[in-house]
C-alpha positions in Angstrom: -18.7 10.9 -15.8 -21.0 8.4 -17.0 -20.1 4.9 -16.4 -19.5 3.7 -19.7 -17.6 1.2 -22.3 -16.0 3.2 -24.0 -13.3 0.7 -25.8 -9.8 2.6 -24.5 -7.9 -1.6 -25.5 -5.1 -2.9 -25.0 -1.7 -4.9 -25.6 1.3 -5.4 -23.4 4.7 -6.5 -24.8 7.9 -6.3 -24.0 10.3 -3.6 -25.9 13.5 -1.1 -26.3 11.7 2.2 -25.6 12.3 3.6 -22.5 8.6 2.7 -21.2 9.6 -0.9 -21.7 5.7 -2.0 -22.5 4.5 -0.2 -25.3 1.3 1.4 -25.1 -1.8 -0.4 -26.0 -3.8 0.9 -29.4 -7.0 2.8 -28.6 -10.1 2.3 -30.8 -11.8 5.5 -29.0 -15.2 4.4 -29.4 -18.6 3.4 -27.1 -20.6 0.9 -28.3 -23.6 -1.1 -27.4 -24.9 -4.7 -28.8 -27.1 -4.1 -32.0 -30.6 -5.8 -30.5 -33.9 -6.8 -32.2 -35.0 -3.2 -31.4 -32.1 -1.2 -32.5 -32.3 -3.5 -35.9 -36.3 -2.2 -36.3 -35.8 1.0 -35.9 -33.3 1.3 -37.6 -34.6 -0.4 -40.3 -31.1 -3.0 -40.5 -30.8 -5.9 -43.2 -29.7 -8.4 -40.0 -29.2 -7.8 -36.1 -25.2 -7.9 -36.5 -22.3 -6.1 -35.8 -22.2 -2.9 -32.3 -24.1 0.3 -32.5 -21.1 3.2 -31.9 -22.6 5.7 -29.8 -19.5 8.0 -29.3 -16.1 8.7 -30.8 -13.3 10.0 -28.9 -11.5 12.7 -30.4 -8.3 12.2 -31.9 -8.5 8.6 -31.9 -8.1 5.4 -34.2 -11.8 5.9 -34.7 -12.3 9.3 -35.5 -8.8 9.1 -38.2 -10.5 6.2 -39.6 -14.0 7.8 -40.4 -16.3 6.5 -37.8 -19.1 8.2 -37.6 -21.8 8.1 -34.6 -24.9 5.5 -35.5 -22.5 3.8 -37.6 -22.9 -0.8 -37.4 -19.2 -2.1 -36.9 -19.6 -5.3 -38.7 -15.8 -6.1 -39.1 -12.6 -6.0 -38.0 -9.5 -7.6 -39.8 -12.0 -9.9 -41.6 -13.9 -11.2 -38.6 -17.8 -10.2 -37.8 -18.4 -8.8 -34.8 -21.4 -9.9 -32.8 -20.5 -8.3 -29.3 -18.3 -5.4 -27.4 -16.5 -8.1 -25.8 -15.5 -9.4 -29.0 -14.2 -6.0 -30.3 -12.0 -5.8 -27.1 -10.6 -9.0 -27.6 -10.0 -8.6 -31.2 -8.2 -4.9 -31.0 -6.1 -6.3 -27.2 -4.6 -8.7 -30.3 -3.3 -6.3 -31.9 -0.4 -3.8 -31.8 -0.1 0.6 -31.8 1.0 1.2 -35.0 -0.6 -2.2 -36.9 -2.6 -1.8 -39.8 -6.5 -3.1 -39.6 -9.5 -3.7 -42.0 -12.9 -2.6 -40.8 -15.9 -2.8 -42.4 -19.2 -0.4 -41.2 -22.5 -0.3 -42.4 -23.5 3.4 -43.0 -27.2 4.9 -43.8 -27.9 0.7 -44.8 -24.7 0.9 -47.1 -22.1 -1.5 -46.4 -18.2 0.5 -46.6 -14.7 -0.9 -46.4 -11.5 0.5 -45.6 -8.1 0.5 -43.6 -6.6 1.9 -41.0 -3.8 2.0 -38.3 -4.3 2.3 -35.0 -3.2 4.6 -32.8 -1.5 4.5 -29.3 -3.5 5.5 -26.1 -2.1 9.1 -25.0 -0.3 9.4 -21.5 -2.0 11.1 -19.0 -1.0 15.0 -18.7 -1.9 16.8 -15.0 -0.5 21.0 -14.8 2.7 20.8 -12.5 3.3 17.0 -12.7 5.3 15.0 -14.3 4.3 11.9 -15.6 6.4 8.5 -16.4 5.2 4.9 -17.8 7.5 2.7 -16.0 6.9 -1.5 -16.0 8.7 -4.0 -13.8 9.3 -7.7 -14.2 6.9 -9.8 -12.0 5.8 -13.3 -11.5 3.0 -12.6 -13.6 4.9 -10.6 -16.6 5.7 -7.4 -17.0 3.3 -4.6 -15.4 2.7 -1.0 -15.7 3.8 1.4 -13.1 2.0 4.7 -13.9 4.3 7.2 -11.8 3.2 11.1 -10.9 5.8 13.2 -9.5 6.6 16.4 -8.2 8.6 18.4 -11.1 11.5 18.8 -9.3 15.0 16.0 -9.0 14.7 15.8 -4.7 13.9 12.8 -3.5 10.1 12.0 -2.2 8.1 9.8 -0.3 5.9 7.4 -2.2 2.3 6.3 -2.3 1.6 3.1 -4.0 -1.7 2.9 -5.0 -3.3 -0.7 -5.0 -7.0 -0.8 -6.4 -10.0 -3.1 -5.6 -10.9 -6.5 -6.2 -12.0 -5.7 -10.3 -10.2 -6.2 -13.7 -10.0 -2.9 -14.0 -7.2 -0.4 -15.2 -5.8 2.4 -13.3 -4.5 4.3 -16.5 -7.1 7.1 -17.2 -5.6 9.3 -19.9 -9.5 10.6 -21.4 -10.9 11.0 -17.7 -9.4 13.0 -15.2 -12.6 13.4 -12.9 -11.7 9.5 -11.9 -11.2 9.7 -8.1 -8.1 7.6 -8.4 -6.9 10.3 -10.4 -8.0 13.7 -8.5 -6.7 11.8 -4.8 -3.5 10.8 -6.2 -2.9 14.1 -8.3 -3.3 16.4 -5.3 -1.0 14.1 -3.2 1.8 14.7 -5.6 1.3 18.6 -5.6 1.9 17.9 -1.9 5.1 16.8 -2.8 4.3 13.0 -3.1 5.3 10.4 -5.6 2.3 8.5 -6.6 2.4 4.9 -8.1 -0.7 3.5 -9.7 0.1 -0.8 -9.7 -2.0 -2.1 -13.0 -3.3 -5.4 -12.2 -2.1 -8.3 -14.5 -4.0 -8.6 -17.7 -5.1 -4.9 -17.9 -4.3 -2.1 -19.5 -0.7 -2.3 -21.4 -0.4 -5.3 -19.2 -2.9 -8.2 -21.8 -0.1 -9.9 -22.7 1.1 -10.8 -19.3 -1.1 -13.2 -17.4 -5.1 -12.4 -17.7 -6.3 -11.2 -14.7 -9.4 -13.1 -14.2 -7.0 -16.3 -14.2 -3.9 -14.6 -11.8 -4.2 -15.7 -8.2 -4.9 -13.9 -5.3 -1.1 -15.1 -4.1 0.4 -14.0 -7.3 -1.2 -11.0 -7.6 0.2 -9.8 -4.1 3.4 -11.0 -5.2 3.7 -9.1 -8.1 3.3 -5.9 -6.1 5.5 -6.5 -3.9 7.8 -6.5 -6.9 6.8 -3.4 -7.7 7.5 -1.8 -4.2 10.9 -3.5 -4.2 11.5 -1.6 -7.8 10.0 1.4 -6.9 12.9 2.0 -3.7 15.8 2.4 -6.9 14.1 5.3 -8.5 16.4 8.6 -8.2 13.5 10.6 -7.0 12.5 8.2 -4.4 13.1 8.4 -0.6 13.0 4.6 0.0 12.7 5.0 3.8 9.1 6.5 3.1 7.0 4.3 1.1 3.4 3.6 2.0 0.8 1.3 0.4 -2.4 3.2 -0.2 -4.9 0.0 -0.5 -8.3 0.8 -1.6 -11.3 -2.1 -1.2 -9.4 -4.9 -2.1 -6.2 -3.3 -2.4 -6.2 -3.0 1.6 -6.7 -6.6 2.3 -3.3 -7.5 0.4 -1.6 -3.8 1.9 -0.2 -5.9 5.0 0.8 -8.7 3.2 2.8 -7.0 0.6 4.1 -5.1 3.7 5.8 -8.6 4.7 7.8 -8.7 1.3 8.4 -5.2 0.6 9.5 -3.5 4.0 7.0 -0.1 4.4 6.9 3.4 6.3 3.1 2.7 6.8 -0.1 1.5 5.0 -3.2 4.0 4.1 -6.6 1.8 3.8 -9.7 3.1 2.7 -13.3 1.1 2.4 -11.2 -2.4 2.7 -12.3 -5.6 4.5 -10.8 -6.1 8.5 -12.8 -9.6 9.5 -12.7 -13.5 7.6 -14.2 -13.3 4.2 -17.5 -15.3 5.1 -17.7 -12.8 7.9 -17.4 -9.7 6.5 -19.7 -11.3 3.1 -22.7 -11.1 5.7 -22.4 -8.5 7.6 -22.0 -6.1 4.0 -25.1 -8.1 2.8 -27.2 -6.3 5.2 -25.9 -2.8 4.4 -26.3 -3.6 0.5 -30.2 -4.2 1.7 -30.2 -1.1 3.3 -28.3 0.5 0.5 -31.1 -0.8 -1.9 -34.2 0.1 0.0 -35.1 -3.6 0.7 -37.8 -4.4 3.1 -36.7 -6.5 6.3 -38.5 -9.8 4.6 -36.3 -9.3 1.7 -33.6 -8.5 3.6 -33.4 -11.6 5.5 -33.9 -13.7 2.5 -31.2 -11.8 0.8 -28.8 -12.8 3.4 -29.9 -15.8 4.2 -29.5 -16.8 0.2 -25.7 -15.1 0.6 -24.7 -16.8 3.3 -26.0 -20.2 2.2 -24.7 -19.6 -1.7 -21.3 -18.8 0.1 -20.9 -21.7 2.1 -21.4 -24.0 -1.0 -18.7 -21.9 -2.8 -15.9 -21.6 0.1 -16.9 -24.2 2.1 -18.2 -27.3 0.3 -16.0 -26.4 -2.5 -18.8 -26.3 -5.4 -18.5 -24.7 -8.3 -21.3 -21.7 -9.0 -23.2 -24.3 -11.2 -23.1 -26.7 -8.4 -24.3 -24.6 -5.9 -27.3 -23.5 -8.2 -28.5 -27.0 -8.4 -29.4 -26.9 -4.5 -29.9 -23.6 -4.6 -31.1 -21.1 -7.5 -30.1 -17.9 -6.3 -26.6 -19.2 -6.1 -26.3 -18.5 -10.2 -26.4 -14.8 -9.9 -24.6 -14.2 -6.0 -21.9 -16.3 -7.3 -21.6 -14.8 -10.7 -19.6 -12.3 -9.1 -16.8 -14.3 -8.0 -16.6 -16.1 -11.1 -15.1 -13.0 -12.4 -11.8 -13.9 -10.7 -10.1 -17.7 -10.7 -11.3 -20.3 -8.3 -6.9 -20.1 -7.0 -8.1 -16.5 -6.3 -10.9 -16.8 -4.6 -9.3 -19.9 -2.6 -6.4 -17.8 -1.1 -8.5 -15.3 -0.3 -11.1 -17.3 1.8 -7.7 -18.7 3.3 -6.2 -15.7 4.3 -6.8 -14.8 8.3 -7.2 -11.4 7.0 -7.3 -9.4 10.8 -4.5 -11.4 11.5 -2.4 -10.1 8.4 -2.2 -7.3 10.4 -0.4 -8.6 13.4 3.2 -8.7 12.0 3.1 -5.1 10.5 4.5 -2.1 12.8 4.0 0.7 10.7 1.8 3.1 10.8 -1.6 2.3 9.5 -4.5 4.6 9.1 -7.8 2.7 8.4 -10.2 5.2 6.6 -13.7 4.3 5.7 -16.7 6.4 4.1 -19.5 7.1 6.5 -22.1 6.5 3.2 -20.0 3.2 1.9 -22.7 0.3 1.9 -19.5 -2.3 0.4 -17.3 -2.0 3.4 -17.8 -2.6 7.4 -17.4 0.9 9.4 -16.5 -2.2 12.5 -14.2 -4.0 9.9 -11.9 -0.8 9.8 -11.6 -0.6 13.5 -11.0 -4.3 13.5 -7.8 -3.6 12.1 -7.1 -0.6 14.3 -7.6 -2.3 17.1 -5.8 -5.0 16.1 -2.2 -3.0 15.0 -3.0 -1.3 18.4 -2.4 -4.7 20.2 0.5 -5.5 18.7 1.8 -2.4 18.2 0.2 0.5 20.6 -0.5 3.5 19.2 0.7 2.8 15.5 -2.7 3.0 14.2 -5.6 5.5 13.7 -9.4 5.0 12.7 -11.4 7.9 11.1 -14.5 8.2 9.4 -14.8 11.0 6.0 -17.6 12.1 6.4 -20.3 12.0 3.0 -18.0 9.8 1.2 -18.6 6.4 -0.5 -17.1 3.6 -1.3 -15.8 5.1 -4.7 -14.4 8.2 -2.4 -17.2 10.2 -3.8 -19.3 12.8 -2.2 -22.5 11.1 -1.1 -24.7 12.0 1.6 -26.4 8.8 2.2 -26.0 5.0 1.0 -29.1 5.4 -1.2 -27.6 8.3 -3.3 -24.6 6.0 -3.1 -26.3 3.4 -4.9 -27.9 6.1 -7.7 -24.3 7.7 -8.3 -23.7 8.1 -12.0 -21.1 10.9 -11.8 -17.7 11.2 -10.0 -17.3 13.7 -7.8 -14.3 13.8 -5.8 -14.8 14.0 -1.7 -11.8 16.3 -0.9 -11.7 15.1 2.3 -10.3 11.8 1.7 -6.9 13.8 0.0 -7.0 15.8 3.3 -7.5 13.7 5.8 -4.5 11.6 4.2 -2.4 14.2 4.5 -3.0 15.6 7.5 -2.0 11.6 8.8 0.8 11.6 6.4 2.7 15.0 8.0 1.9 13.2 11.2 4.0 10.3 11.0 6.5 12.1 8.7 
């Protein structure tokens, strides 16, 4: 699956059906920036509008008439100069609302209307799947539920993602590891819950997610574990967190609000944020074939850029006036709120662990250049402490950090395509019938 923008958008608000968040309208297109280049070969009057490069079947799109190589100039009366502008133009708008477009065809320029449609549930053989949403600090967020077809109660995986604004909700792509992990743990008779982030997904209307806190976030799961325990079909003695990247850093600290069986991590963080910042910088190197010179710059520029930002408190321009680098190592922590970032570098995140006496397994990808193999049994040895013998380390062997087969951090890096590593879902289970 190629790693693209394909424009699936959104809206989140509150109604009567039994989903209580409607689904968000879907566009169904891919579409790239119309540049000085596309505009001369293509012989275009002006460089305006987004080239579509691909419409989804059965979409808004496709009912509407677009065609691939069409120029979106408009929609409900405003140009469009940019993909993010298209996403924030449709995430305004409402399944079911009509809309004006205007395209620009073979140079000539056509007008219509059309409505747009919902995005489609997602649809596995042998599963049953429900759109539930629960009331958070943050608004109301999705709960994408799989379960087994059958009315017994089950135990429950709640599925908390990375660090990203990203969306767990992947009707149009089932090769999505989230999707092939979490699909063969319910045929194993598991109930699987997805947590959307605030701000993504059906969830735009709540709070955006690059402006939700790191506190807030964690609190709004927790919410969602606490809900989760009233379903008919759930055994609430045997709920675990399954925390990937990110989503393993807050696993113990929802654990403290919403009482767990145990807490699955895979390719998370075990050491203080500066900490585990440099010691990941120098498999990243590796990861992109840097020579040791530029290796030790690279880290010396992360560590220095890093200590402006959490320490000194500067903002990313700030720190790029002392130091220039800082503009781009920064640039990715922009993409969450300074609160967020802030909690985060506050959080003593080994010693989150110390209160938890569940089981834990701490899982991490032998070919995963984002995450610490020593961070992982950090935490093990840590919940072993406290609480001996509650927690086990392994290593899945040609796995990345996506849970992807990889046999080495380099094809890691190059990795267009998902393609499932079985042995994550296996290993999981094999814990999971352990501690049943």
């Amino acid at each position: 699956m190629k790693k693209e923008i394909i424009f699936l958008l959104s809206l989140c608000f509150f109604s009567l059906n039994s989903q209580e968040l409607s689904r968000r309208p879907l566009l169904g297109i891919r579409m790239v920036s119309v540049t000085a280049e596309t505009q001369r070969v293509m012989n275009l009057p002006e460089q305006k509008g987004v080239l579509i490069e691909k419409v989804i079947a059965n979409s808004t799109a496709e009912k509407a008439g677009f065609k691939i190589g069409d120029i979106l100039l408009k929609l409900n009366n405003e140009e469009i100069t940019t993909p993010e502008q298209a996403v924030k133009l449709v995430a305004q708008s409402a399944s079911g609302q009509i809309f004006t477009y205007e395209i620009l065809r073979d140079k000539e320029l056509k007008k219509g209307s059309s409505t747009f449609e919902p995005m489609p549930v997602e649809k596995h053989e042998g599963i049953v799947m429900e759109y539930k949403a629960v009331k958070t600090v943050n608004g109301m967020q999705r709960l994408i539920v799989s379960r087994p077809p059958d009315n017994k109660k089950h135990p429950v995986l709640v599925f908390i993602g990375g660090i990203g604004c990203y969306s767990l909700d992947f009707p149009m792509d089932d090769k999505r590891s989230e999707v092939q992990l979490l699909n063969r743990l319910t045929r194993e008779g598991y109930v699987c819950v997805r947590a959307e982030k605030p701000g993504v997904g059906d969830n735009m209307k709540c709070t955006p997610c690059n402006e939700v806190s790191f506190n807030h976030e964690i609190e709004s799961y927790i919410s969602a574990v606490n809900a989760i325990k009233e379903y008919s079909y759930v055994d609430s003695a045997g709920i675990f967190i399954l925390g990937h990247s990110m989503g393993g850093v807050m696993a113990p600290v929802i654990a403290a609000g919403a009482k767990v069986k145990g807490i699955i991590a895979y390719g998370t963080i075990g050491s203080n944020f500066l900490e585990y910042l440099a010691k990941t910088r120098r498999t990243l190197a590796l990861a992109y074939e840097m020579n040791p010179q530029e290796t030790d710059d690279y880290i010396k520029d992360w560590c220095e850029c890093s200590a402006y930002y959490f320490l000194d408190g500067l903002t990313t321009a700030q720190a790029t006036e002392k130091k220039v680098a800082c503009s781009e190592i920064l640039s990715i922590f922009d993409l969450r709120s300074p609160a967020y970032n802030k909690e985060l570098y506050a959080l003593n995140i080994p010693g989150a662990w110390k209160n938890f006496n569940g089981k834990a397994l701490l899982l991490w990808g032998e070919n995963d250049f984002v995450a610490s193999k020593e961070d992982h049994e950090i935490i093990a040895a840590t919940v072993n402490y406290y609480h001996k013998g509650n927690a086990v380390f392994k290593v899945v062997k040609n796995s990345s950090h996506g849970m992807n087969v990889s046999h080495s951090m380099q094809e890691a890096v190059r990795q267009e395509e998902d393609d499932f590593n079985p042995e994550v879902s296996l290993t999981i289970l094999s814990w999971l019938k352990s501690v049943a």
